[in-house]
VOMIGU-443654 format. One record per residue (C-alpha): residue in three letters; x negated, y, z. Coordinates in steps of 0.1 Angstrom, whole numbers, padded with zeros to 4 digits, always signed. Layout:
N
alaXYZ...
# end
This chain:
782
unk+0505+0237-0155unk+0531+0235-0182unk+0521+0201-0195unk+0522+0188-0158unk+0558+0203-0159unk+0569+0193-0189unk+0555+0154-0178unk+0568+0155-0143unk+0606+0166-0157unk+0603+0139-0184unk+0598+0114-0155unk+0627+0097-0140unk+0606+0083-0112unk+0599+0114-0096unk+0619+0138-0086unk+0648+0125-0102unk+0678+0152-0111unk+0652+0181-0101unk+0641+0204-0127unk+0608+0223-0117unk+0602+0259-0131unk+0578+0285-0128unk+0567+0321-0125unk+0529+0330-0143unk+0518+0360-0127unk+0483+0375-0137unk+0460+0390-0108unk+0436+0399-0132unk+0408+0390-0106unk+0422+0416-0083unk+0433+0413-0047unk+0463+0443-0050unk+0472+0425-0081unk+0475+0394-0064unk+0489+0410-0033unk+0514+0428-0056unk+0525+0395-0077unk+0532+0369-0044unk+0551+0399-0030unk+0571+0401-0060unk+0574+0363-0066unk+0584+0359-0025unk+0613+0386-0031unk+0626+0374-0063unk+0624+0406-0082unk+0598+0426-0095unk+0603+0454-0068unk+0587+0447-0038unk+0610+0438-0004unk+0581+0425+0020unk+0594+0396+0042unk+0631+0395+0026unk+0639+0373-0004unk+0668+0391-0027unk+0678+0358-0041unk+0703+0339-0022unk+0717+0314-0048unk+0690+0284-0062unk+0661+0285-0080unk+0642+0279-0043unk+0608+0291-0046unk+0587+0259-0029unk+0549+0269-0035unk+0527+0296-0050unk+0496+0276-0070unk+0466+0296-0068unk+0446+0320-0067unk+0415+0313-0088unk+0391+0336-0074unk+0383+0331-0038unk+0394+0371-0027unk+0420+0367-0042unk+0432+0335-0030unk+0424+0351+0009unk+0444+0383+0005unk+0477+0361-0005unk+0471+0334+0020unk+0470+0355+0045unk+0509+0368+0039unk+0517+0331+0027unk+0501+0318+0061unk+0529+0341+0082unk+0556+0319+0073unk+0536+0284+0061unk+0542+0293+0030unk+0525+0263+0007unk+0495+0277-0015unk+0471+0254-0035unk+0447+0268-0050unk+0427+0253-0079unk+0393+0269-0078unk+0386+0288-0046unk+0357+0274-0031unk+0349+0296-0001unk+0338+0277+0027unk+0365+0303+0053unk+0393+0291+0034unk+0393+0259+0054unk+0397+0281+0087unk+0435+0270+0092unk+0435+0293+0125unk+0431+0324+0099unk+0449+0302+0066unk+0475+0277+0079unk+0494+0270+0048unk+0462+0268+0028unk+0453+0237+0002unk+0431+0233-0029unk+0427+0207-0057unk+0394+0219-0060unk+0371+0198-0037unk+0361+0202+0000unk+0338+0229+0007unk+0315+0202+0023unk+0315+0182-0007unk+0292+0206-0026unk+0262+0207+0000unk+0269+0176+0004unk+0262+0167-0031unk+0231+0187-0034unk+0216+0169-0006unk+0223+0136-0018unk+0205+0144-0052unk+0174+0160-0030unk+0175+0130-0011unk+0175+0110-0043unk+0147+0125-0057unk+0125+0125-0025unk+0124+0162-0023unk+0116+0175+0010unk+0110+0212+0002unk+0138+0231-0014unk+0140+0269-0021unk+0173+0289-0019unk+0190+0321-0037unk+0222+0326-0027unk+0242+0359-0035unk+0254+0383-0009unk+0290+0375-0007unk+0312+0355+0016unk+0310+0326-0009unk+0269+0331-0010unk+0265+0333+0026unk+0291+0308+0036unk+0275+0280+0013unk+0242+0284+0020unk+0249+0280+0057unk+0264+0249+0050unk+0237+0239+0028unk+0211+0244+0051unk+0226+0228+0079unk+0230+0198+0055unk+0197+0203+0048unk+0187+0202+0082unk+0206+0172+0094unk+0183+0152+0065unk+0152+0168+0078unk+0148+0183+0040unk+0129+0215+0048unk+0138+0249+0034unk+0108+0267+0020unk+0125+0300+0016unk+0165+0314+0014unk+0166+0345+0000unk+0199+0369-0004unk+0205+0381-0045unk+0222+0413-0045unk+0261+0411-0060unk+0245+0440-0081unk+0208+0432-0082unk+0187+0459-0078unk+0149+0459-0090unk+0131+0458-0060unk+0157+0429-0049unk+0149+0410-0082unk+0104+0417-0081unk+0113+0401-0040unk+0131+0372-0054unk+0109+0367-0086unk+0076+0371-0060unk+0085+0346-0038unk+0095+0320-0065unk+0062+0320-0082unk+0043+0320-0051unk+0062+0292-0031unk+0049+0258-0036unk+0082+0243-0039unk+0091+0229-0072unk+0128+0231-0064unk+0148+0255-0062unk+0192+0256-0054unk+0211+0287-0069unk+0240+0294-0048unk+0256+0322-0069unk+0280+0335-0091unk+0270+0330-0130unk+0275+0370-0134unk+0247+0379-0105unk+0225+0352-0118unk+0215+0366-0154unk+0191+0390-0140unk+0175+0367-0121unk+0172+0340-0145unk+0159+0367-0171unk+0134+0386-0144unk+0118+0349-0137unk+0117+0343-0177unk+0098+0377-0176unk+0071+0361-0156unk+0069+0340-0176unk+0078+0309-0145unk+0080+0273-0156unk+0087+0241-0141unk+0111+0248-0113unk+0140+0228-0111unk+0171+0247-0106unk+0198+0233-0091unk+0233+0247-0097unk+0258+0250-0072unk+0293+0267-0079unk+0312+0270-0114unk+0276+0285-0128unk+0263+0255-0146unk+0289+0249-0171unk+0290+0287-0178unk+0277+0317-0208unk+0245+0318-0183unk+0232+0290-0211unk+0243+0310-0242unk+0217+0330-0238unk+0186+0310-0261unk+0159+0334-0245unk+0167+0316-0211unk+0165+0284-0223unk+0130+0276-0215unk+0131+0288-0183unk+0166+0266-0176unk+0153+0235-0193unk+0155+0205-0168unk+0186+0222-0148unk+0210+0202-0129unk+0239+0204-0110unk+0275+0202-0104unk+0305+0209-0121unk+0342+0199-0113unk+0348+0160-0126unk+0362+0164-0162unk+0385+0139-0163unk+0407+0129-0194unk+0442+0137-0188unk+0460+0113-0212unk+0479+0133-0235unk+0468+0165-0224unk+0444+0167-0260unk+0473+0161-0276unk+0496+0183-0260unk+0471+0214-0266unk+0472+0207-0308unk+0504+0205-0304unk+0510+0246-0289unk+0528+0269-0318unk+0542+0303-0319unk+0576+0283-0327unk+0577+0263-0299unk+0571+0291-0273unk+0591+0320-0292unk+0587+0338-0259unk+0555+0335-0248unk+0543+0370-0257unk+0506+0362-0255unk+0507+0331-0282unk+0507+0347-0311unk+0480+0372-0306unk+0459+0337-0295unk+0469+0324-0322unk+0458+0352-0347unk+0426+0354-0326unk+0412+0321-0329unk+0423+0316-0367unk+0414+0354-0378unk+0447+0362-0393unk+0478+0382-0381unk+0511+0383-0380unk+0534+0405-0408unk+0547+0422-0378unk+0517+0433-0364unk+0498+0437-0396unk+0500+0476-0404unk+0473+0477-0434unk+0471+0446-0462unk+0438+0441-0450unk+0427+0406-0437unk+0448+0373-0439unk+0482+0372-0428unk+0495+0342-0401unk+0514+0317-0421unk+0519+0293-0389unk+0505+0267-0407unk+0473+0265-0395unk+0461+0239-0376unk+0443+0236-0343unk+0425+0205-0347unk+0405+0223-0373unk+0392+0242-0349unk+0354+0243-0334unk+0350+0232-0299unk+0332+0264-0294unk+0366+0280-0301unk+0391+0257-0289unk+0380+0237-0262unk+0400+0200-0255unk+0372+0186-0242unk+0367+0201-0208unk+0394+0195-0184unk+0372+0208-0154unk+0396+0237-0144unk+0427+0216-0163unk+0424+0188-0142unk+0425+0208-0107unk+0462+0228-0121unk+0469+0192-0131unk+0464+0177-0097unk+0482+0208-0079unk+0509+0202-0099unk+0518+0172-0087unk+0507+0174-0049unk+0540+0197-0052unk+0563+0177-0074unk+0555+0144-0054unk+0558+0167-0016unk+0594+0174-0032unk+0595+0136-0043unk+0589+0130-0002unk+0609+0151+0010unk+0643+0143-0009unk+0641+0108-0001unk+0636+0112+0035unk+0657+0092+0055unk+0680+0106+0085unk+0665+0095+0118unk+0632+0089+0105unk+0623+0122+0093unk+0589+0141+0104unk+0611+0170+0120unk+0626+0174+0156unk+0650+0144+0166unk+0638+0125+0132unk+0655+0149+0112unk+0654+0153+0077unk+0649+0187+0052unk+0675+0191+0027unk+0662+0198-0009unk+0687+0227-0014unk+0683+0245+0017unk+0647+0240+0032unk+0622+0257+0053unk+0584+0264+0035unk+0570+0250+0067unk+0591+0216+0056unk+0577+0215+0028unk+0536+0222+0034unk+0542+0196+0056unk+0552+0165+0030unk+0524+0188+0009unk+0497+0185+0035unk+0507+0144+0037unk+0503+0132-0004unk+0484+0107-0011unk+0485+0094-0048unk+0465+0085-0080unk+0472+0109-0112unk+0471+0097-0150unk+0440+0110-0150unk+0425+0091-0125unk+0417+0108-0095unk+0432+0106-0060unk+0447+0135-0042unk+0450+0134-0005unk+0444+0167+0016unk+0425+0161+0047unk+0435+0182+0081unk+0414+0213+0066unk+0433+0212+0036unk+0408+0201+0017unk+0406+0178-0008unk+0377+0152-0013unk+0351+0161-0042unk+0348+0145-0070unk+0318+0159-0095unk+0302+0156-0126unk+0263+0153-0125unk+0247+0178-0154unk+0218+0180-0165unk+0209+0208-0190unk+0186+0196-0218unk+0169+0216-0246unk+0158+0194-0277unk+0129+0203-0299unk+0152+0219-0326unk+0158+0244-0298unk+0195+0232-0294unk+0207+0232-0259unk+0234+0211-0247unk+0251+0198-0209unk+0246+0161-0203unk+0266+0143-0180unk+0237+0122-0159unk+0261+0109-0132unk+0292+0116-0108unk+0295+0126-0069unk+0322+0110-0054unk+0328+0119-0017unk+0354+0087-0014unk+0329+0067-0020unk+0313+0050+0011unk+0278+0067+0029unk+0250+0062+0008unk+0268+0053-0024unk+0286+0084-0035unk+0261+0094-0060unk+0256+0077-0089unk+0229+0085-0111unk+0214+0079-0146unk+0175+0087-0142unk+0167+0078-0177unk+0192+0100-0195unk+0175+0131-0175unk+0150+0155-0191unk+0131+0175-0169unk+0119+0204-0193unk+0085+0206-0208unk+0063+0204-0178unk+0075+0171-0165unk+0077+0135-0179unk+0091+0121-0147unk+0110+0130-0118unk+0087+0162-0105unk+0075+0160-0067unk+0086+0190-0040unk+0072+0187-0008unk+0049+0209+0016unk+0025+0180+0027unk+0018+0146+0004unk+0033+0118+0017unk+0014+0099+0045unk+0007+0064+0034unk+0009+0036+0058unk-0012+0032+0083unk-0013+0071+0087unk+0011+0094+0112unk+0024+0130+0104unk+0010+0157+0126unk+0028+0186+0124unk+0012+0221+0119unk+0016+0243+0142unk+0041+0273+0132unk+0053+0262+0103unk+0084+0238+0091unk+0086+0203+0102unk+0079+0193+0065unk+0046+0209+0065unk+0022+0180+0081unk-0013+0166+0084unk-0022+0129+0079unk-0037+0116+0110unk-0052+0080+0111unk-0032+0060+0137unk-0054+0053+0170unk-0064+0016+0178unk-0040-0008+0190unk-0016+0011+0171unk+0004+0007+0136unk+0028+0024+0111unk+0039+0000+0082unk+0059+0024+0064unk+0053+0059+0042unk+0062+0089+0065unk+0062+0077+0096unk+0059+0104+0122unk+0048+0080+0151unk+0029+0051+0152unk+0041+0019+0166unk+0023+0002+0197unk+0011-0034+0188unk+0024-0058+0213unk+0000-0065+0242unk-0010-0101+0230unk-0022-0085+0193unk-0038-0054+0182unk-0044-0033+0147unk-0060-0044+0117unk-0082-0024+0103unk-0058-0005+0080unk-0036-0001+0106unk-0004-0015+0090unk+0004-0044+0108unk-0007-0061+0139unk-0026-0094+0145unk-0036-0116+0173unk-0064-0104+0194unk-0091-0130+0197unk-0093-0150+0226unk-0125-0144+0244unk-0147-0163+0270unk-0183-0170+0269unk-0186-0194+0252unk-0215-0220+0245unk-0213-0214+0208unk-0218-0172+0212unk-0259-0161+0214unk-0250-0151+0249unk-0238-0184+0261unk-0264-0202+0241unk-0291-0183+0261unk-0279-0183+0296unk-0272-0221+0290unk-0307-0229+0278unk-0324-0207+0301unk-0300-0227+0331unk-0316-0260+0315unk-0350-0247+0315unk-0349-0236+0350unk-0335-0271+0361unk-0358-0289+0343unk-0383-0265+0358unk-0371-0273+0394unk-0371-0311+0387unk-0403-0309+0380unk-0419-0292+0413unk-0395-0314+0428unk-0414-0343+0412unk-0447-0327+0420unk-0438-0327+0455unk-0423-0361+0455unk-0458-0378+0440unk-0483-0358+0466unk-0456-0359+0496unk-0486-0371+0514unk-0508-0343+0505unk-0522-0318+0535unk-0502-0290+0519unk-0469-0310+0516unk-0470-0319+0544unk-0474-0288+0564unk-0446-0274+0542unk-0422-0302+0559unk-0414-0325+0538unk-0378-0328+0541unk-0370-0294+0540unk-0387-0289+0507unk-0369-0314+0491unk-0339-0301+0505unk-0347-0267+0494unk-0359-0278+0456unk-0324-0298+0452unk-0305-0269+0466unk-0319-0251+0443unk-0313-0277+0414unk-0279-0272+0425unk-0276-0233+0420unk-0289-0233+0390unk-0264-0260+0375unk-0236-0244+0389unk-0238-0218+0364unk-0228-0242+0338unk-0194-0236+0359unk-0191-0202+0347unk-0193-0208+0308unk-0171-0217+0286unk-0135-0215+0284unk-0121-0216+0319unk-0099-0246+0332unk-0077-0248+0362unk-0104-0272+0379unk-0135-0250+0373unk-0119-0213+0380unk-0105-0232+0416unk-0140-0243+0424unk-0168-0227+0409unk-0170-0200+0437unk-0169-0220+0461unk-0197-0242+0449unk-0219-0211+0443unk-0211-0196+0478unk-0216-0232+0492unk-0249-0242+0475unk-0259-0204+0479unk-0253-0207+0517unk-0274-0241+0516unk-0304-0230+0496unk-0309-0196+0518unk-0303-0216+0550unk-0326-0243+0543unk-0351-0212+0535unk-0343-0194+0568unk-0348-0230+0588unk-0382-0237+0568unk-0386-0198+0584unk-0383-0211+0617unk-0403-0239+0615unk-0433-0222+0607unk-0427-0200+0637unk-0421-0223+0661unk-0451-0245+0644unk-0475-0217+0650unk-0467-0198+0683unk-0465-0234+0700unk-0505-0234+0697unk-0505-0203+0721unk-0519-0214+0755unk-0484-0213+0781unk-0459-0206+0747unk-0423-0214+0756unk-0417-0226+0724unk-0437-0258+0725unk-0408-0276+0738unk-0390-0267+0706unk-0417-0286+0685unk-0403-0313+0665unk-0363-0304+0678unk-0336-0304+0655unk-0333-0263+0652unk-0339-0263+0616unk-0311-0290+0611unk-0289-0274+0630unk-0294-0242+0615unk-0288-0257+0583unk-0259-0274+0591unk-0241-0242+0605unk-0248-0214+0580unk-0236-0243+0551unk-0204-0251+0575unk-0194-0213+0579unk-0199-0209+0541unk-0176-0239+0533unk-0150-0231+0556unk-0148-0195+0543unk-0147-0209+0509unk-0121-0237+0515unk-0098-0212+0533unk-0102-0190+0502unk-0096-0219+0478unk-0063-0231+0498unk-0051-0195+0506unk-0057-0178+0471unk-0063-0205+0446unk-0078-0196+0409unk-0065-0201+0381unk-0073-0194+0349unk-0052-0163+0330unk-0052-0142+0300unk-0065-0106+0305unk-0050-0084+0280unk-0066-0053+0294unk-0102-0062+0298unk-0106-0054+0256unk-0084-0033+0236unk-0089-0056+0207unk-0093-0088+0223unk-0076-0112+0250unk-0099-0125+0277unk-0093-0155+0295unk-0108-0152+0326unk-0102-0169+0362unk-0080-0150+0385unk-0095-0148+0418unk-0068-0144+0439unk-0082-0124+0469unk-0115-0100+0464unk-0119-0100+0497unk-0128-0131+0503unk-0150-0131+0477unk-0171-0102+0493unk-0166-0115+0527unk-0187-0150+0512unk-0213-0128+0498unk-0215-0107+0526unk-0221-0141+0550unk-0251-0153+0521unk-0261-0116+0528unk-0264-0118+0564unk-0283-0149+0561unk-0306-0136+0534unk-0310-0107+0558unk-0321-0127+0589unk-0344-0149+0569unk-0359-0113+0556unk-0370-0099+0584unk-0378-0132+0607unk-0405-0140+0575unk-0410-0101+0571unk-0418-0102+0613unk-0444-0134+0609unk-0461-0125+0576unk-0490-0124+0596unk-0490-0157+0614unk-0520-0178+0606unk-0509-0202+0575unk-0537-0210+0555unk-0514-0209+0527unk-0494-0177+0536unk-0461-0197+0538unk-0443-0167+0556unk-0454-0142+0532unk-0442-0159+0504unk-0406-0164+0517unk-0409-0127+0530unk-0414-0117+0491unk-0391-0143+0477unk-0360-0129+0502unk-0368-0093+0488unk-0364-0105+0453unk-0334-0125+0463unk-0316-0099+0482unk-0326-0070+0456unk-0310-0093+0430unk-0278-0092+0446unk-0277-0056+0463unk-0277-0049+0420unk-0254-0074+0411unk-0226-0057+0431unk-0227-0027+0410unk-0232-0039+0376unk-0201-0066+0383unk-0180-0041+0392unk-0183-0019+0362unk-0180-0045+0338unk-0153-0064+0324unk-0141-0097+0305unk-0168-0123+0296unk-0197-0095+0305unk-0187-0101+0341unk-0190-0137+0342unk-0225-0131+0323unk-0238-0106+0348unk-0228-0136+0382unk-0246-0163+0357unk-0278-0138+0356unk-0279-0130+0395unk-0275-0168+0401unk-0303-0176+0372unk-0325-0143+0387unk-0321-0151+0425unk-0326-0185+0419unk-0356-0189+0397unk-0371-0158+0421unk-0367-0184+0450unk-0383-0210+0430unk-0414-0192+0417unk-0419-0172+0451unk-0423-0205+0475unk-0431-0236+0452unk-0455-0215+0426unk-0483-0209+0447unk-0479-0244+0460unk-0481-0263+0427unk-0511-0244+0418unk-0530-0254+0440unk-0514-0291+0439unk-0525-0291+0404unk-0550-0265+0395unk-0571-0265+0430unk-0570-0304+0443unk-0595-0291+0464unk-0577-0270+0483unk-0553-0295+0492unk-0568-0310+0518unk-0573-0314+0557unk-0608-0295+0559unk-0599-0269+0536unk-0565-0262+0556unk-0581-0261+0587unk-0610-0239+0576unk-0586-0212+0562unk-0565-0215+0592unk-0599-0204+0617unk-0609-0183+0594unk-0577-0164+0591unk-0574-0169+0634unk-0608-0157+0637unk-0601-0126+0614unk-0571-0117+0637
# end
């Protein structure tokens, strides 16, 4: 304070023709001391006159800078706060003190109180720590920071694995509670939110149990405190970081300390019994034996140990420092205000001999500038002043010599995500650890992998569960799974998507390589009756199977099965619009070509009866027209359902989860079920006419054989409806190509088997006596 004096009076630039004094009052970390000196610095005299000043004539009193102690520093801002008084403070750190409802006139050069959870949770972040054990003590600073602290905490989704309260005065059972959970929590680190004072025991209870590699973390004024003096903690402390206020260099400041001397301060009546103290010697006047060295005032304090003299810490220094001149440039401010511009009522100004405190907390409240020693002060609307720390780490050599290390700086100016600044490879993390140490509940879930939370217990604490099909996570920690987009699906590690493969049946697949060869076997196998039937057409039993019909029949049924070459491979806009209707069609003309041969054998045989009615009908053109109609009604239901609802082919990314199927899109099902409910009905009548004249007598037993090929043709589709319903993709298009194939080839064998045995194998059953005998004999047997 009196260097910042002395260098703000040697300054013309500031406050210019204004000398700045001061009053040092000691509250000896009291509140009634404290309470006792403001009252007796606000009434200018040592007796106390509460709310009256005795001193009417300058020096004006314009601020009170302190207290040091946080109780302290509430009990006088709560009498400075009446009138606005301005107080700064220099190391109160109590979280309530920003309150400016209860402390309206309160400042501090000491850092925000956010700045210090803040920090913490910016090294835990650093260090990918997610679970994090606190102590704080049972004050209002204890309390009040680790609230903060774990709301920090929260907001960063870093989990707290247990908060528990140390005693101001520890007591045993509160120390075995502490020590207890410590050793049995699985969380490596730990944040001490304490005084230095209520820490020993703990420190020295955990060192009892003999409790190494947790990473403390310091919080407070602790770390750069006699808590490290003591060598027996040492092990236990090893690896320690946390923050301390930024020691700055104040240029001139070392200086200025060597330079202090009884002389130079004749009435300073506590420099000479310093000064006797740190060199050992005293004073003639004080010396009432002729023992020990007398005080010459030639010593020198550059001699001096560090341990004994410290010039190298400005932590504390630089805070007085920066207090110091918030108020000499407030007063800079305020005597250079302009009339009509000023902050008051009507623009006025204050007047440096005759102002208001309130006048002056405001230009207070409004600094902004950068000291000598390099650091920016600028109260914010809590009064606070951004934090600016020093990063220690506390490191114990192999000699067993202990020292602080400076492993970066927190700077809350500093933009989101860049205020800490770190040196990893200057850090030592005690004995247990050659690298940064891990802290978490649960082990990180590589990709691939989502977290599942357990049930009752902290969002930290997770299981690993494999992300489902069709799903991804590409990242570590990732606590869902994305969805792959609709054309692609999930490799097999689940970390990124690919394209789904495009699926049709195909002729290069096993399955389209059988249906196809089987579909050219059964062709070829229907060419060749048809053959057979072409080179004995004037054979006894070709002929009574009429001729023409049969052929029809046999190409018919050329057709159905070459139609299934339709429903492989990969779908076009031409095939998807008419491969239906060709099967319905050629369906429609197979069945009613088999339904007119029905009739024919009918009409053939009951025109024999003596007076029949249907010997007229011998020879008409029934059958023709009968073939003729049921294929008309089957093309025009097929055409209206090709012009209405046209197919095209599409891309079905729902038939597979990992695949696309491209499939035609047949625009109306109804239709569809309405044509195979019209080759139904005609499949039915053809059924049960041959079912009705199984017993006619045919020497060959033509009825019975279209009675037993219609039961295998309608069986095969009463199935197929089921099984194509419940499948899906290319499996649907397999299971039409089999009904087609089965019904088909069932047709084939049923009639034109029988026939080309005997054609072939028995010539001598194909003829004229051998028809005619079989046909008595079979009349006579009725």
């Amino acid at each position: 304070m009196l260097f910042a004096i002395e260098e703000i009076t040697a300054s013309s630039l500031l406050i210019p023709n204004v000398t700045l004094g001061f009053e040092v009052y000691d509250s000896c970390y009291s509140d009634a001391a404290a309470i006792e000196s403001v009252m007796s610095y606000l009434s200018g005299k040592q007796t106390k006159v509460p709310n009256y000043s005795c001193k009417s004539v300058p020096p004006k009193r314009a601020a009170v800078v302190g207290d040091s102690p946080s109780s302290g520093s509430i009990a006088i801002a709560r009498i400075l706060g009446l009138t606005l008084f301005p107080q700064i403070s220099y190391a109160s750190a109590l979280p309530s003190l920003a309150d400016k409802t209860q402390f309206p006139s309160f400042v501090r050069t000491v850092g925000t109180v956010d700045s210090q959870p803040v920090a913490v949770v910016e090294m835990i972040k650093h260090f990918n720590w997610s679970w994090v054990g606190i102590v704080s003590s049972s004050n209002d600073y204890g309390d009040q920071g680790s609230q903060k602290l774990k709301a920090e905490m929260a907001k960063n989704r870093i989990c707290v694995a247990f908060a528990k309260t140390l005693f101001t005065i520890p007591s045993k059972a509160n120390l075995e509670d502490i020590v207890r959970v410590i050793k049995k929590s699985t969380a490596n680190v730990i944040v001490l939110y304490a005084y230095a004072t209520e820490l020993i025991a703990l420190l020295q209870a955990v060192t009892a149990e003999k409790i190494l590699g947790k990473v403390w973390i310091a919080v407070g004024s602790w770390l750069p405190s006699a808590v490290f003096s003591q060598k027996d903690l040492w092990a236990t402390l090893n690896g320690t970081i946390g923050l301390a206020k930024y020691s700055s260099d104040i240029p001139g400041f070392r200086d200025f300390l060597y330079s202090i001397h009884p002389s130079k301060y004749p009435d300073d009546i506590f420099i000479k019994e310093f000064w006797g103290h740190v060199f050992g010697c005293k004073w003639t006047e004080y010396n009432t034996s002729s023992h020990g060295p007398i005080c010459t005032g030639k010593e020198e304090l550059r001699k001096l140990d560090s341990s004994v003299y410290d010039t190298r810490n400005f932590r504390l220094a630089v805070s007085v420092y920066n207090a110091m001149y918030a108020v000499a440039h407030a007063i800079h401010d305020m005597m250079f205000c302009e009339p009509g511009k000023g902050p008051f009522f009507n623009g006025t100004c204050a007047h440096i001999d005759n102002f208001h405190p309130w006048q002056l907390f405001y230009y207070i409240k409004h600094v902004n500038l950068m000291t000598t020693a390099g650091e920016r002060v600028a109260f914010d609307e809590k009064g606070e002043l951004k934090g600016l720390y020093d990063v220690l780490n506390w490191q114990v050599s192999g000699g067993m010599k202990g020292g602080l290390v400076k492993i970066g700086i927190f700077d809350d100016w500093g933009p989101n995500g860049k205020k800490l600044l770190l040196s990893e490879n200057v850090i030592l993390w005690g004995e247990k650890y050659t690298q940064v140490p891990t802290s978490m509940c649960s082990v990180s879930c590589p990709p691939g992998y989502r977290k599942a939370p357990r049930e009752g217990e902290p969002f930290c604490c997770y299981d690993c569960i494999p992300c489902s099909d069709g799903e991804i996570s590409n990242q570590t920690d990732t606590t869902d799974c994305a969805r792959c987009p609709d054309d692609q699906w999930s490799n097999v590690n689940r970390v990124k998507c690919i394209p789904k493969l495009i699926e049709f049946l195909s002729y290069e697949e096993p399955l389209g390589m059988a249906l196809s060869g089987v579909t050219g076997a059964c062709s070829v196998l229907t060419i060749s009756v048809l053959c057979i039937f072409i080179r004995f057409r004037d054979t006894p039993l070709v002929k009574a199977n009429n001729r023409s019909l049969s052929y029809l029949l046999l190409v018919a049924l050329l057709l159905c099965f070459l139609c299934s070459f339709l429903f492989i491979g990969r779908p076009s806009p031409i095939t998807c619009l008419i491969r239906q209707a060709i099967f319905g069609t050629i369906f429609s003309l197979c069945v009613s070509s088999i339904f007119a041969k029905t009739i024919t054998v009918v009409i053939a045989f009951n025109a024999t009866k003596p007076n029949s009615s249907l010997r007229k009908w011998v020879g008409s053109s029934i059958p023709n027209s009968i073939i003729v109609f049921g294929s008309t009604i089957q093309c025009l239901i097929c055409t209206s359902w090709v012009i209405i609802y046209p197919s095209s082919p599409e891309l079905n990314l729902k038939a597979s989860r990992d695949k696309i199927t491209v499939e035609c899109k047949d625009g109306s099902v109804i239709f569809f079920y309405i044509m195979l409910s019209f080759l139904g009905f005609l499949a039915f009548l053809t059924l049960v006419l041959a079912f009705l004249a199984r017993n006619l007598p045919d020497g060959f037993n033509e009825t019975k054989f279209i009675t037993f090929s219609m039961l295998v043709f309608t069986s095969v589709w009463v199935s197929f409806i089921p099984a194509y319903v419940s499948t899906k993709g290319k499996y649907m298009v397999a299971v039409e190509i089999f009904a087609i194939l089965s019904s088909s080839f069932g047709l084939l064998c049923c009639i034109f088997a029988p026939k080309c045995h005997i054609i072939i194998l028995r010539p001598h059953m194909n003829t004229r006596e051998f028809l005619t005998s079989k046909t008595n004999s079979t009349g006579r047997k009725r």
